[in-house]
C-alpha positions as CSV (number, residue, x, y, z in Angstrom):
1,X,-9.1,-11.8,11.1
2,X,-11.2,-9.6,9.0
3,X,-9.4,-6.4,10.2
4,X,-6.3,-7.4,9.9
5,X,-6.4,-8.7,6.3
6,X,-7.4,-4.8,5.2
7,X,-4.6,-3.4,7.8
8,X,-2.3,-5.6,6.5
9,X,-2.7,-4.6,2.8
10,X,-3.4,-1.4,2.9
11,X,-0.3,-0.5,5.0
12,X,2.2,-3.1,3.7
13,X,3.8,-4.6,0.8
14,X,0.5,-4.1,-1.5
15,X,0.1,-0.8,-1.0
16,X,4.1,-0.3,-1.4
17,X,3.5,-2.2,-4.5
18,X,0.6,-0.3,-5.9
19,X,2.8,3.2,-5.2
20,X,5.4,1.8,-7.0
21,X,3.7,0.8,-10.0
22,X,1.6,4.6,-9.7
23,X,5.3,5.9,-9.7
24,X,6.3,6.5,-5.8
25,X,9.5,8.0,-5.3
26,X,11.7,7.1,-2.2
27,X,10.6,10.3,0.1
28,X,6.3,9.5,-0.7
29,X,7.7,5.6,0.2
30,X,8.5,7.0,3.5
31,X,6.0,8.9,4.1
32,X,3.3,6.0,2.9
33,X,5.1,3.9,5.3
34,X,5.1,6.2,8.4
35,X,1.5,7.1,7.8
36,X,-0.2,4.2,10.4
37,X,2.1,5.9,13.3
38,X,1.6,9.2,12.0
39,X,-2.3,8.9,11.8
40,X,-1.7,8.0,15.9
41,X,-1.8,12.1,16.8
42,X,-5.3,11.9,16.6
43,X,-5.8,8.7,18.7
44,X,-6.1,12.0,21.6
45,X,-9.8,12.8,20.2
46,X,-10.9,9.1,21.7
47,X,-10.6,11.1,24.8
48,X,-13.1,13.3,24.5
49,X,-15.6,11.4,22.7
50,X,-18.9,9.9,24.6
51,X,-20.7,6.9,24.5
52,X,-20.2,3.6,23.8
53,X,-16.3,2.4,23.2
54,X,-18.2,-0.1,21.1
55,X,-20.1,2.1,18.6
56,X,-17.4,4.4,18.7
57,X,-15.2,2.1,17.4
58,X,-17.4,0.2,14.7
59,X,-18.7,3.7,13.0
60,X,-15.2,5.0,12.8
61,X,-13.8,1.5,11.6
62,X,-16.3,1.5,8.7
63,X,-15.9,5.3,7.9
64,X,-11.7,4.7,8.2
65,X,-11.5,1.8,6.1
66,X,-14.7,2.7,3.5
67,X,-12.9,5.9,2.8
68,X,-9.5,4.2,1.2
69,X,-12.1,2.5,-1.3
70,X,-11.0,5.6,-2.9
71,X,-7.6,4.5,-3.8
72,X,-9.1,2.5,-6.3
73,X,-9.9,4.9,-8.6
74,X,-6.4,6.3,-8.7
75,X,-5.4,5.1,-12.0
76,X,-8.1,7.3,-13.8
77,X,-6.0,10.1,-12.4
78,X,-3.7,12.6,-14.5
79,X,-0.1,10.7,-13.6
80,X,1.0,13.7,-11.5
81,X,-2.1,13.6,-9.1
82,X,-1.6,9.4,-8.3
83,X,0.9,9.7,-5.6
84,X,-0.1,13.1,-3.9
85,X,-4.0,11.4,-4.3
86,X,-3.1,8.3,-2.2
87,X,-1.3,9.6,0.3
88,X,-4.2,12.3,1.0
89,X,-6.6,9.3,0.8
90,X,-4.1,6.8,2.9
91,X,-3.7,9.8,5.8
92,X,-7.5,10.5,6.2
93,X,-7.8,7.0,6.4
94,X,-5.5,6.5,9.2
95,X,-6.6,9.8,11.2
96,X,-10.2,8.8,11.2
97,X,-9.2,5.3,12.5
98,X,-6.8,6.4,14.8
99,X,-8.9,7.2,17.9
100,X,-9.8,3.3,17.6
101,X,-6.5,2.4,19.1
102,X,-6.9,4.1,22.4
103,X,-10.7,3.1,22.6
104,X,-10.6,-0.7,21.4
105,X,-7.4,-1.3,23.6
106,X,-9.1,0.2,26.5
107,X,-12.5,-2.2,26.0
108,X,-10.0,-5.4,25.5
109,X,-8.1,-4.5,29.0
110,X,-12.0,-4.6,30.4
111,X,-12.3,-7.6,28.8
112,X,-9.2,-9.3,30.1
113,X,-7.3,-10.0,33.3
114,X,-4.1,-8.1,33.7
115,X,-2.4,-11.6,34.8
116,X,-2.9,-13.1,31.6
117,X,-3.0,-10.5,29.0
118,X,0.3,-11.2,28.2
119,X,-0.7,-14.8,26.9
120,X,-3.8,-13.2,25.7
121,X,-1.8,-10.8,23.4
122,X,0.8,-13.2,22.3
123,X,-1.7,-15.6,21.4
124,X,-3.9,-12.8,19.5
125,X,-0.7,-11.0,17.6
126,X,0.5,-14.7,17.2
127,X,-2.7,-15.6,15.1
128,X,-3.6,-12.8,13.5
129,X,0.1,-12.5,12.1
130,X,-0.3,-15.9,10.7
131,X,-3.9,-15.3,8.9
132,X,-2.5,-11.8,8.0
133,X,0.3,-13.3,6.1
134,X,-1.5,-16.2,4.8
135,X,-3.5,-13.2,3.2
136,X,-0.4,-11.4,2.1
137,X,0.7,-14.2,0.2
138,X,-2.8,-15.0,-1.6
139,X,-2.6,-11.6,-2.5
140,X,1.2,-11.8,-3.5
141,X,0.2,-14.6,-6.1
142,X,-2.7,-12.5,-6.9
143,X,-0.8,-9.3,-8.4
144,X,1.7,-11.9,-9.8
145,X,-1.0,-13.9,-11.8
146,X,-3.3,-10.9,-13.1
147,X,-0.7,-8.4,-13.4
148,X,-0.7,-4.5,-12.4
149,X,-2.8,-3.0,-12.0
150,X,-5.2,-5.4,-11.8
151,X,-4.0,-7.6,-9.2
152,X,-3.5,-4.5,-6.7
153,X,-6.8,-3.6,-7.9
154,X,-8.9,-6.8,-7.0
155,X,-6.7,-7.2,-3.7
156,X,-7.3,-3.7,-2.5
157,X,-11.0,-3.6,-3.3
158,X,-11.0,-7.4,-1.6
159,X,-9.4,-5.4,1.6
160,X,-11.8,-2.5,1.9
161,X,-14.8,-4.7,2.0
162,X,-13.0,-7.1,4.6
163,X,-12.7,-4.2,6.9
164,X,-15.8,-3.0,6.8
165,X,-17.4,-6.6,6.9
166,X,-14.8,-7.0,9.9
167,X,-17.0,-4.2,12.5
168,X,-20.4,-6.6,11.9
169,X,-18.9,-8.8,14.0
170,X,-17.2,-6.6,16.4
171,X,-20.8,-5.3,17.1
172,X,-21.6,-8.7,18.7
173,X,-18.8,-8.3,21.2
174,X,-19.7,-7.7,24.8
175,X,-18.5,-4.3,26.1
176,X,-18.2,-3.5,29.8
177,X,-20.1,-0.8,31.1
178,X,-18.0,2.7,31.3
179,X,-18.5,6.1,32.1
180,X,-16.1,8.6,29.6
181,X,-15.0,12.6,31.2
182,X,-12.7,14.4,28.9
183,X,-9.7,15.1,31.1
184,X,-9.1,18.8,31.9
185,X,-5.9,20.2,30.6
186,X,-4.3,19.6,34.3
187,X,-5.5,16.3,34.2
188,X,-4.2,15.5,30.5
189,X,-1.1,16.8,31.3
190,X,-1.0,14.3,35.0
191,X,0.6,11.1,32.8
192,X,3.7,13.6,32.1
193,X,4.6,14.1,35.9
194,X,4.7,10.2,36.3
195,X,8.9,9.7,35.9
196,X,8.9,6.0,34.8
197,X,6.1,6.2,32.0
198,X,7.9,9.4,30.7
199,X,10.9,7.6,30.1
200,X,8.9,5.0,28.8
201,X,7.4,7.7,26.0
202,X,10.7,8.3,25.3
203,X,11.9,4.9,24.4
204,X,8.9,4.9,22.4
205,X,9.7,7.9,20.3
206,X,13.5,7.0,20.1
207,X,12.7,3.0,18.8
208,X,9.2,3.8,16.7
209,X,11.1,6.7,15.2
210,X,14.5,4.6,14.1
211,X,12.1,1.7,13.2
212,X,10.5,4.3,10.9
213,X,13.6,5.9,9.5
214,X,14.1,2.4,7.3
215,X,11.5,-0.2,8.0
216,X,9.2,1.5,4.9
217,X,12.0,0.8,2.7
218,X,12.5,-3.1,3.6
219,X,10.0,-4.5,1.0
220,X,11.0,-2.0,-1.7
221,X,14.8,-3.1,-1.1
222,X,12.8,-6.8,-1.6
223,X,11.0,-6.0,-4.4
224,X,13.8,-4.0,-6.5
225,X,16.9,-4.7,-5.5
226,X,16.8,-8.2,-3.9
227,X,14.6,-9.0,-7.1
228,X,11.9,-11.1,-5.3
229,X,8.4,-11.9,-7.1
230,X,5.7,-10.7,-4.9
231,X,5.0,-14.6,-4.1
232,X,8.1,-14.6,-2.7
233,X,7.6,-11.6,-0.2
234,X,4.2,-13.4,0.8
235,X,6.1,-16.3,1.3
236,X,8.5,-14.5,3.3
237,X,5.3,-13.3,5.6
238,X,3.8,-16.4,5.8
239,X,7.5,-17.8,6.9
240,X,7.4,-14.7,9.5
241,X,4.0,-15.0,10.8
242,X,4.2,-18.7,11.2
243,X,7.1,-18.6,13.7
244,X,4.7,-15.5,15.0
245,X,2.3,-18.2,15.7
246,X,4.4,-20.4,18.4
247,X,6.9,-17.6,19.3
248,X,4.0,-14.7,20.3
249,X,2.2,-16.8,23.1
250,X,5.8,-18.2,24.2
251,X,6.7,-14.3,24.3
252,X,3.4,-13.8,26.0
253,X,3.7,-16.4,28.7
254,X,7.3,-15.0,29.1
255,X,5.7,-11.5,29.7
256,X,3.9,-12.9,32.9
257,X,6.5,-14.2,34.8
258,X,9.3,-11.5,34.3
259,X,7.5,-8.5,32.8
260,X,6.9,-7.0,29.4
261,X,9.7,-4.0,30.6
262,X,12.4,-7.4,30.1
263,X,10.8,-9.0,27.3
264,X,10.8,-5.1,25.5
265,X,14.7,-5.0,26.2
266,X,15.3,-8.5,24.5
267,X,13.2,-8.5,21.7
268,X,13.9,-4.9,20.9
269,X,17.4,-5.8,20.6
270,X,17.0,-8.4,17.7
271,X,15.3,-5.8,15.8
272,X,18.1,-3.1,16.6
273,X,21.4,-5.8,15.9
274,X,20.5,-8.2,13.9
275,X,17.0,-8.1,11.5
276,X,18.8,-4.9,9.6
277,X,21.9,-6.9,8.8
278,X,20.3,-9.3,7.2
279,X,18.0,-7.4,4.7
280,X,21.1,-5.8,3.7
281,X,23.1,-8.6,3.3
282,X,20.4,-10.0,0.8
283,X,20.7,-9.1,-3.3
284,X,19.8,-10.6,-6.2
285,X,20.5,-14.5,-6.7
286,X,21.3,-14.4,-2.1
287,X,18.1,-14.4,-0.7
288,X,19.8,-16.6,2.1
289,X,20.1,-14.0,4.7
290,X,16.8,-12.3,3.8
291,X,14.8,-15.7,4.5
292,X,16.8,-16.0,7.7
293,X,15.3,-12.9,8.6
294,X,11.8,-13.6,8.6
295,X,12.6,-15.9,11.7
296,X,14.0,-13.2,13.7
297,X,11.5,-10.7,12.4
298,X,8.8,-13.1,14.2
299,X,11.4,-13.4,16.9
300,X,11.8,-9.4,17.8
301,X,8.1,-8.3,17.2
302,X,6.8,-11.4,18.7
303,X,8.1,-9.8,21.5
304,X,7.4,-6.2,20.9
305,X,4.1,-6.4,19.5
306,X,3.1,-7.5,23.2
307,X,5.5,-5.7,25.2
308,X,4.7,-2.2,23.9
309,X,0.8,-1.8,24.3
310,X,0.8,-3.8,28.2
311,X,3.7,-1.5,29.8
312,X,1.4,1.3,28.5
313,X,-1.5,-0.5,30.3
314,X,0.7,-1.8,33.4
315,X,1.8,2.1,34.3
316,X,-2.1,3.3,34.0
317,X,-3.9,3.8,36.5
318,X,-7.5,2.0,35.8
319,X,-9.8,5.3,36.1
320,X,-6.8,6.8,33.8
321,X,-6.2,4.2,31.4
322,X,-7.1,6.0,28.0
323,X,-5.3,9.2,28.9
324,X,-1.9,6.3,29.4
325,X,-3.3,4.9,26.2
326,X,-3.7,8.3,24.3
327,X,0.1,9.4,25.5
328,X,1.5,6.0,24.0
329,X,-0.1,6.8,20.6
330,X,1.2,10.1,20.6
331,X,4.6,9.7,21.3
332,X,4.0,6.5,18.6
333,X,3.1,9.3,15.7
334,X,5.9,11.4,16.9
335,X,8.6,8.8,16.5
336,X,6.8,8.3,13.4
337,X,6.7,11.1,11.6
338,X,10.5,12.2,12.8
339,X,11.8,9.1,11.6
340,X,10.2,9.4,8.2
341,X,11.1,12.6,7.1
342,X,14.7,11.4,8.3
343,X,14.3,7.9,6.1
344,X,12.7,10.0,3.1
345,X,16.0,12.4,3.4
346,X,18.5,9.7,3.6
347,X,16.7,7.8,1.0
348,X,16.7,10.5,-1.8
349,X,20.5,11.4,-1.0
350,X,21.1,8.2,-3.5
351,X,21.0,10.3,-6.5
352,X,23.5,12.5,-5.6
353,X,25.8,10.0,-3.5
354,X,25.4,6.6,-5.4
355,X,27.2,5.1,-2.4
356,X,25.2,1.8,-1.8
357,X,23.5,-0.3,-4.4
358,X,20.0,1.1,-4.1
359,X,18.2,4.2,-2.5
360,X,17.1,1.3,0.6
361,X,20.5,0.5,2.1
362,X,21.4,4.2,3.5
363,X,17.8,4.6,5.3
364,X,17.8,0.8,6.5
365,X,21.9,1.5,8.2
366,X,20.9,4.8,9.5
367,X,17.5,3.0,10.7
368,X,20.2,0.1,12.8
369,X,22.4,2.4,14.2
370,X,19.4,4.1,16.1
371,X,18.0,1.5,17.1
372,X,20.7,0.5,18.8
373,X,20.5,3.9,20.5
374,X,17.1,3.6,21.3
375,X,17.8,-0.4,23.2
376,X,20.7,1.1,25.3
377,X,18.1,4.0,26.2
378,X,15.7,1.4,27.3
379,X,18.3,-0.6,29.2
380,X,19.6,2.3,30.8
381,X,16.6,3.3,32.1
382,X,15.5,-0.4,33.6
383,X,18.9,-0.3,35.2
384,X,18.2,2.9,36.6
385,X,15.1,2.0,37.9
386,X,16.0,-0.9,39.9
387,X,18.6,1.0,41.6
388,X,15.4,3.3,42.6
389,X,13.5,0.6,43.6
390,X,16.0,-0.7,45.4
391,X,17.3,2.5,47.1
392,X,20.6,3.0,45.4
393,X,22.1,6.3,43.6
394,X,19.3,8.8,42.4
């Protein structure tokens, strides 16, 4: 709970709002946005690290998080250095953190039964999105009643210290006994050869990378053009994450009895058809459509949230499961950063084009429209593996 109030403003909408107020433009939006899944390309290193998953985890936690402390000090800064100064500081945090991802995922799966890790997730993503949000709008009436910078200021420094307070207790969880061999460059390459995880990294690269290509722009398009307070965007998370709450395990349970591969097609497809439609439907004075959206936001990563990390962890082999793990992440960063050098593009083409009311709308259209590409990839491919399994065309 800890952890995720620090991920949760240091990645989202108070960190958008602090670039703002330093001056952010719509491409350094984009990339501050697409820096969590651009940090993944060196969730890899967790591979050929030794020792304890546990340790490894807590000293990198406390160095990741301790480090964006530094962001605090960015208002002492000539103007010109604020932006370039916390992206530097935002990246390093995220690369040092990064290997966490493949090494705490891999201790939880020790930790849990495949049969129910699906409610296990879903019940975890389903909580933690509700105390997350519950943070986000503390902090929203926060910056709202002490003003900027001040408010960023307090809720930022409140973040770093919940982080690192976060790893004293993840040092009292038990951690299964394992034995780590960096993989020889045969071996590293082995999860490549296996057909249906390969198109599953592609349907990762091709969905993270449209989810990218807009989804940093979503609370700017909020903040400016919708008009919304930043009360109102935490209210909109805590509307969001408490749906997350029942609809998570309900996804979860879901998970166990038909597979995460069916419950990735569905949810993936409210996030392709209709969460964009509603954020752009939204403008100052019409909030109706962007409150709707909160419900479907919980609705579609309810589902994916789950779905993405267990088909990794389904299609692993157990002796192999953080080279799977480190592959997932990697095709993660690479949808990533493709989709927000695409999103920054589109998003500074408003000052020559002017054809949509802000800078938001072209990235968050271009952003639908892909990932509607990216579902009919991902249903394509389930089709075409059934008809495999069951002995069909090839």
């Amino acid at each position: 709970m800890l952890a995720i109030l620090f991920i949760n403003w240091s990645t989202g909408m108070v960190t958008t709002g602090y670039a703002l107020w330093l001056g952010a433009a719509p491409v350094a939006l984009a990339i501050l946005g697409a820096l969590p899944m651009v940090g993944q390309m060196a969730a890899p290193l967790a591979l050929f690290f030794r020792g304890s998953r546990k340790r490894l985890s807590v000293a990198l936690s406390v160095l990741g998080r301790g480090l964006f402390g530094l962001a605090l000090l960015l208002p002492l800064l000539p103007e010109p250095w604020r932006i370039p100064g916390l992206l530097l500081i935002a990246a390093l945090s995220q690369l040092i953190v990064a290997p966490v991802s493949v090494l705490w995922t891999s201790w939880m799966a020790d930790l849990v039964a495949e049969e129910e890790r699906g409610r296990y997730f879903g019940l975890r993503n389903g909580v933690l999105g509700l105390v997350g949000t519950l943070g986000n709008l503390a902090a929203g009436g926060l910056i709202d009643l002490l003003g900027k910078p001040w408010g960023f200021l307090l809720v930022l420094g409140i973040a770093v210290a919940a982080g690192v307070g976060a790893t004293f207790i993840l040092r009292r969880q038990f951690e299964p006994p394992s034995v780590s061999i960096p993989p020889r460059p045969a071996e590293f390459l082995q999860p490549l050869s296996d057909r249906r995880f390969r198109g599953y990294l592609g349907f990762v690269v091709l969905f993270l990378g449209a989810v990218s290509v807009g989804g940093p722009f979503v609370f700017p398009l909020f903040l400016e053009h919708a008009r919304m307070s930043f009360t109102q965007v935490g209210l909109w998370t805590v509307i969001a994450a408490s749906c997350g709450l029942v609809l998570s395990p309900l996804w979860g349970r879901l998970a166990d009895r038909i597979g995460h591969w069916q419950v990735l097609l569905f949810s993936s497809s409210v996030a392709a058809l209709v969460l964009p439609p509603l954020w752009l439907a939204g403008g100052p004075g019409q909030l109706q459509t962007i409150w709707a959206s909160a419900v479907c936001d919980a609705l579609a990563w309810g589902g994916i949230g789950t779905a993405l990390t267990n088909v990794a962890l389904q299609s692993a082999p157990v002796g192999r499961r953080n080279l799977y793990l480190a592959w997932y992440w990697m095709a993660f960063a690479v949808g990533g950063i493709l989709g927000s050098l695409l999103g920054g593009l589109l998003g500074s083409l408003h000052a020559q084009l002017k054809l949509f009311p802000s800078p938001y709308h072209l990235p968050i259209l271009a952003s639908m429209l892909l990932r509607m590409g990216a579902v009919y990839y991902l249903w394509w491919r389930i089709q075409r593996d059934k008809r495999r399994a069951a002995g069909g065309v090839r």
